[in-house]
N, C-alpha and C positions, 0 to 999 in steps of 0.2 A: 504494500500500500504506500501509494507515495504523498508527498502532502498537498497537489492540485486534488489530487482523488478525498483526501481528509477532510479539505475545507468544502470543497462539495456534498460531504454530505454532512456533515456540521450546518451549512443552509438547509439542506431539505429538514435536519431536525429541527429546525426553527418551523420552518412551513408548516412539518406535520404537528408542532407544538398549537401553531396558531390554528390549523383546522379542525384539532379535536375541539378546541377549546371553545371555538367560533360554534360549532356544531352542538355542544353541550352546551351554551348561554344560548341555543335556542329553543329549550326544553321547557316550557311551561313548569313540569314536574320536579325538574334539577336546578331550577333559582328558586322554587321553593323550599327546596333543602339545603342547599348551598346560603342562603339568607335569609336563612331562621333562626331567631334570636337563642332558642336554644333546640335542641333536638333530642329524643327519646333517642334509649336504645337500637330500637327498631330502625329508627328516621336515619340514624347515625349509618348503619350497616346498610341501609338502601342509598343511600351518598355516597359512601364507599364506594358499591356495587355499580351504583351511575356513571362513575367517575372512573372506576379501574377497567373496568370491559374494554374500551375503544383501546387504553395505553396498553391494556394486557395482547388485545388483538395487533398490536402493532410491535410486539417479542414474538408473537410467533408467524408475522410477514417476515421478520428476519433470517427467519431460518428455511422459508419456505418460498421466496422470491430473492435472485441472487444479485449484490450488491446493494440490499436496500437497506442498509445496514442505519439507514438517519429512521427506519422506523420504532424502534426500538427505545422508547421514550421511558423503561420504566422506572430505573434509578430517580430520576428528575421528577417522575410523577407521586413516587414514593414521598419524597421532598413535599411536594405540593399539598398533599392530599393530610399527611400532618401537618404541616403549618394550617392551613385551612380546618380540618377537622380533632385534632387533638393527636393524642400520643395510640391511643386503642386505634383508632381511623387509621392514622399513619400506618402500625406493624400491621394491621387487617389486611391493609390497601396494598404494601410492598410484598407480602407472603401471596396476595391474589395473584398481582403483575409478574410474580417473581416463576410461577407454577409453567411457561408453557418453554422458559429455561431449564427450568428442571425437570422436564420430559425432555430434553436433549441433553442432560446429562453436566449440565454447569450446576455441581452443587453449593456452591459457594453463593448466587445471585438471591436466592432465597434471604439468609440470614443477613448479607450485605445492604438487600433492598429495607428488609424491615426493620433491620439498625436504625437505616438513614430514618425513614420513617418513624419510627420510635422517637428519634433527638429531635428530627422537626417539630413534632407534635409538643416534646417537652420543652421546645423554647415557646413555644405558642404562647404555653400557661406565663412566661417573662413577662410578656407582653400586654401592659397597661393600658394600652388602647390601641383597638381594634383598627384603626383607621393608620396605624402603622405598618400592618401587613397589606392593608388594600392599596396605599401609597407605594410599594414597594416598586422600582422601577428598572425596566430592563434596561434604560442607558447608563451604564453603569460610571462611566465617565464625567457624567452629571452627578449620580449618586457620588460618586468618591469627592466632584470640589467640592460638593456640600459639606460634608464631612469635613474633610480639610478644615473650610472657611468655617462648621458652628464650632469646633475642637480648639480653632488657634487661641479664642478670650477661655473657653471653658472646656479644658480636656475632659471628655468622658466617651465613653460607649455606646452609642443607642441602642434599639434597641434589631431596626436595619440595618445597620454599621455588624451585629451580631450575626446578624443572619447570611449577611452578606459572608463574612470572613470562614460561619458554617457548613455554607456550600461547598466555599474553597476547601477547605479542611475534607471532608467527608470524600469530592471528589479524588484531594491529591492521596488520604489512604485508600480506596478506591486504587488507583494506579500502583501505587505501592504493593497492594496486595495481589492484585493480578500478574506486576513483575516477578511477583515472591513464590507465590503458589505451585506448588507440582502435585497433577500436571497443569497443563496452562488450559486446557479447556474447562477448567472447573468454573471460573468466573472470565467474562468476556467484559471487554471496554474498548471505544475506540479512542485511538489515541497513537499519537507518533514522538516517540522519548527526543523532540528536539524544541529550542525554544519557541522557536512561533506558534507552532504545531500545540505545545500545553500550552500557550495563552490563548488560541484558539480557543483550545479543549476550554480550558477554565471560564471565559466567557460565555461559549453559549452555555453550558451548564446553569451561570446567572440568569442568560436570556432563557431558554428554556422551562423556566420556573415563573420566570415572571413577566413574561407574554402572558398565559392564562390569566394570570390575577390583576395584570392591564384590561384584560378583555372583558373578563369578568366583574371587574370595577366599574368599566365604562356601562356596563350592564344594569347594575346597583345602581349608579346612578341615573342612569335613564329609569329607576322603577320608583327614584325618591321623586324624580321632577313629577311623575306621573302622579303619585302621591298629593306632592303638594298642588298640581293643578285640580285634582279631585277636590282638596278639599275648599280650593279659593273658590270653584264653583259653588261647593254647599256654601260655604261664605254669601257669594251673592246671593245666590236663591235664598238663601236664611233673610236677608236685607230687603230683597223684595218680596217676601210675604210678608216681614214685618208691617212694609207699607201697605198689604191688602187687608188685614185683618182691624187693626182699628179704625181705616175708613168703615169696612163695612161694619163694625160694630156701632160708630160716630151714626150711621143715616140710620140706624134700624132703632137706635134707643131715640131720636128726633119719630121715627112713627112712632114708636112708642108713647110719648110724652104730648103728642097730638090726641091720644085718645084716653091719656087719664082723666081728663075731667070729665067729659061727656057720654063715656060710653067705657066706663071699669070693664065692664066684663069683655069686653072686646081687647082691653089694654092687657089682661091679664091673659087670654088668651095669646096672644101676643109673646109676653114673658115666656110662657110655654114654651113656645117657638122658637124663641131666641134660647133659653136653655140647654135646650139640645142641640140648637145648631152648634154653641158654645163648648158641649161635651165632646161633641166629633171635632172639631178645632183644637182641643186642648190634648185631645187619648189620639190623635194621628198624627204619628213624626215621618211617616214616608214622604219623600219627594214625587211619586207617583203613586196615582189610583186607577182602579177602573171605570172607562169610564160610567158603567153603570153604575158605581160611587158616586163620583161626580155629576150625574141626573140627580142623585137621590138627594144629594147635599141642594142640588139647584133649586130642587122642588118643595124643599124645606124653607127655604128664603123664599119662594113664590108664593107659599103658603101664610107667609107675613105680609108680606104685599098685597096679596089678594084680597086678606082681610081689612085690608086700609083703604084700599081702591074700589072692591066691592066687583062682584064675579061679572057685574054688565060691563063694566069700565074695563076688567082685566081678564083678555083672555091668552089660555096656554096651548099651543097646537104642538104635539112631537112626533113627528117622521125620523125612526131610530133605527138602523138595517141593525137585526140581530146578531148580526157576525162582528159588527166591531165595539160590543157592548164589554166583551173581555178583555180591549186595547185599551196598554197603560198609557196612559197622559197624565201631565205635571196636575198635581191636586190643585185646587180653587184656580179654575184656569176659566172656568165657562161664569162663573156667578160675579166677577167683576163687569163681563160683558153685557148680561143679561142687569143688573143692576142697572149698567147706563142707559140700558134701553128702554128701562122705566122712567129713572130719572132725571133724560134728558129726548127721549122718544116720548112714551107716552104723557108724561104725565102733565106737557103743559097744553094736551089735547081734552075739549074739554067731553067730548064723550069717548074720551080714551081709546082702546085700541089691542092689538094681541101681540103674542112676540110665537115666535116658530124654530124651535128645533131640529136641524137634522142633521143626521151624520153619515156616511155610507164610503164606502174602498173604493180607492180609484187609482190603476195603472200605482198598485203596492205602497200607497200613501193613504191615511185618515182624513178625512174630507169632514169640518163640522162647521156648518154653518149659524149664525145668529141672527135672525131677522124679524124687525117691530113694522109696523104702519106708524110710527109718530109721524113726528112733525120735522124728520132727518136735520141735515148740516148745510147750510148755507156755503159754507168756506170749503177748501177742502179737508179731507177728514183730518191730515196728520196737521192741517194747520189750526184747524177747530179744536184738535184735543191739546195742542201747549196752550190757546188760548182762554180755553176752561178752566185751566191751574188746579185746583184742587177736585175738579168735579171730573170731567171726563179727562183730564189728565191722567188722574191716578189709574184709572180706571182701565182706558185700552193702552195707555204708555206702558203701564205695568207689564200687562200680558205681552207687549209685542216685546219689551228688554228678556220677560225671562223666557220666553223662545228663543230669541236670541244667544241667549245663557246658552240655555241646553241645548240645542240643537244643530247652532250654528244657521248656513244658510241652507237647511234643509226643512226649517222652523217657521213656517211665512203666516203674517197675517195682511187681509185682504180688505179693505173697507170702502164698501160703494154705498153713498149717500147721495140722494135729492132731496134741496128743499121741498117739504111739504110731502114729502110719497114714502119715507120712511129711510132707515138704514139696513143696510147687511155684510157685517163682520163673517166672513170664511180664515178659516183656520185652515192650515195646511200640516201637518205633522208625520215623520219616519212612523212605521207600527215597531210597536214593540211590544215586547212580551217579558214577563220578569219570571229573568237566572236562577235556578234554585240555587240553595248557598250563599243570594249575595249578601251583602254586610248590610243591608239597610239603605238609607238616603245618599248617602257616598257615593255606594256603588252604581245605585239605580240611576246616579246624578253622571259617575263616567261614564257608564257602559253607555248611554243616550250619544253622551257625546261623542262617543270613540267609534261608534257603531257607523257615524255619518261622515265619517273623514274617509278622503278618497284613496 
């Protein structure tokens, strides 16, 4: 073996570093376990098992395809899989990778791999914070000025600076012992006894190790940004219900207080009404309902209305296709609308008027309309509603930002208005259906989002 042939495959063991590793960070299954805060027995040994298979199948491409000798990652993966998982992980992981060696008769690669494994694992437990092995970096060149430059005010050892020097160690007995051993096939290493040749070696050994935990870092942190973007959305959505719920408490306790003196028993009826609407508002933390929730919740505030306007004055028409009665949609999304359709459609008509319901599938989108005969918008609608300020502002602004929110431009609201012939609010929204398992309003809040990105 000469050293063009060495460092030849010194690259390809980087490549195949990076394409296990690329290939395992796209495992739904395997960053669940690899970035869990702690793990069961069980969980530990299926990490292992995730992880050692690909490096184990690549000791025995070695032996069974000729010159591929860069496949052969297990030494390095033994390394990895202890620092990552502990000292048990570690000897598991190096005795697994080490097995299709020792069907070829290297009995030394066993106890060699699960050494290394074992000491990785046990500097783990050194290490005071975790975000020191995830930093760990294959430019080693960069890692060493660093070192230099935090050492020259305040000598000391980090606790990469250890890991780093570990490697080196482990690798160069490693070499030692494969020079030392008879016969020489008991333990296999590539390597060529001259200078450049072992600082090759010694290098990718570093890169080797920490490619994966580069890859797998950038990984973590693509799932923290996702994180935090999940929950800036519950943030907004949090903010914009807050602005629906005490408007619509604000206009319903004003009915209310228009019929205490004249008519108690209608007021009190009323109270009822508002009670329960109150109970379901305060006992539902989901971000999505169905919407035959959301009818029932409607029909509950209509049922207030009703009683105040009086059944000639206020009629309810609903055309609801049965199939998309199980489609989730954002909670209190229809009763902001229908509210302005009262109180800014009908109500300043004086023999009032009806509002109309309907929802129906169309070309794999939810289709819900809201339509009054009032007395509609002179202006046009998005300029009518900042003009209103508190009244139809809140009202369809609302709805249309947290569509927005959630859905992006998959999210549309639609509003055709004539003076004097009435209004209708269409809704446009993705179907969705809720994940078993998911976490609650977070979830139901990304999954919406994530579902309509292209």
């Amino acid at each position: 073996m000469d050293l063009e042939f060495l460092l030849i495959q010194l690259l390809l063991k980087m490549g195949v570093a990076t394409a296990v590793a690329s290939a395992l960070g796209r495992s739904h299954e395997f960053k669940k376990l690899l970035f869990a805060t702690r793990r069961t027995r069980e969980r530990n040994i299926l990490f292992v098992l995730f992880t050692c298979i690909p490096f184990a199948l690549g000791v025995y491409f070695r032996f069974r395809v000729k010159n591929f000798q860069a496949a052969d990652l297990g030494f390095e993966a033994a390394i990895l899989v202890g620092v990552l998982g502990g000292r048990v992980a570690g000897t598991l992981g190096g005795a697994i990778m080490s097995l299709p060696a020792l069907f070829y008769g290297e009995w030394l690669t066993l106890p060699v791999n699960a050494g290394a494994g074992m000491l990785a694992g046990s500097l783990r437990h050194f290490c005071r914070n975790e975000e020191e092995i995830w930093t760990f970096s294959p430019f080693i060149d960069l890692s060493v000025y660093r070192w230099i430059r935090r050492n020259l005010t305040h000598p000391r050892i980090d606790w990469q600076t250890a890991f780093f020097l570990m490697i080196i160690a482990l690798q160069a007995a490693r070499i030692e012992l494969q020079y030392a051993v008879q016969p020489k096939g008991w333990l296999w290493v590539l390597y060529l006894p001259t200078p450049v040749a072992l600082l090759a070696v010694f290098a990718t050994a570093v890169a080797t190790i920490a490619i994966p935990i580069k890859i797998w870092n950038l990984t973590r942190i693509e799932m923290k940004l996702e994180d935090q973007e999940r929950l800036l959305l519950e943030a907004r959505l949090d903010a914009l219900q807050s602005q629906i719920n005490p408007h619509f408490l604000f206009n319903t306790l004003n009915s209310v207080s228009s019929l205490v003196r004249f008519d108690p028993d209608r007021a009190r009826e009323l109270i009822v009404k508002l009670s329960k609407i109150l109970r379901r508002l305060l006992g539902k933390h989901d971000g999505f309902v169905q919407l035959r929730e959301e009818i029932e919740f409607v029909d509950d505030y209509l049922d207030i209305e009703v009683v105040r306007f009086g059944r000639d004055k206020l009629r309810v028409y609903k055309h609801l296709d049965p199939e998309t009665l199980d489609i989730l949609i954002p909670a209190i999304l229809l009763q902001p609308l229908v509210e302005n359709s009262i109180k800014h459609g009908l109500a300043p008509k004086i023999d009032g008027g009806c509002i109309t319901l309907r929802s129906r599938l169309q070309e794999g989108k939810l289709i819900i309309q809201v339509e009054d005969d009032g007395v509609g918008m002179s202006a046009p609608p998005a300029v009518a509603a900042q003009q209103m300020g508190s009244g139809r502002g809140i009202g369809m602004m609302n709805v249309a930002e947290r569509l927005h929110v959630l859905f992006g431009d998959e999210g549309k609201m639609t509003v055709q208005s004539r003076d004097g012939l009435g209004t209708l609010v269409l809704l446009e929204l993705p179907v969705l259906q809720l994940e078993p398992g998911g976490d609650g309003l977070s979830s139901a809040i990304y999954a919406a989002r994530s579902s309509t990105r292209s």
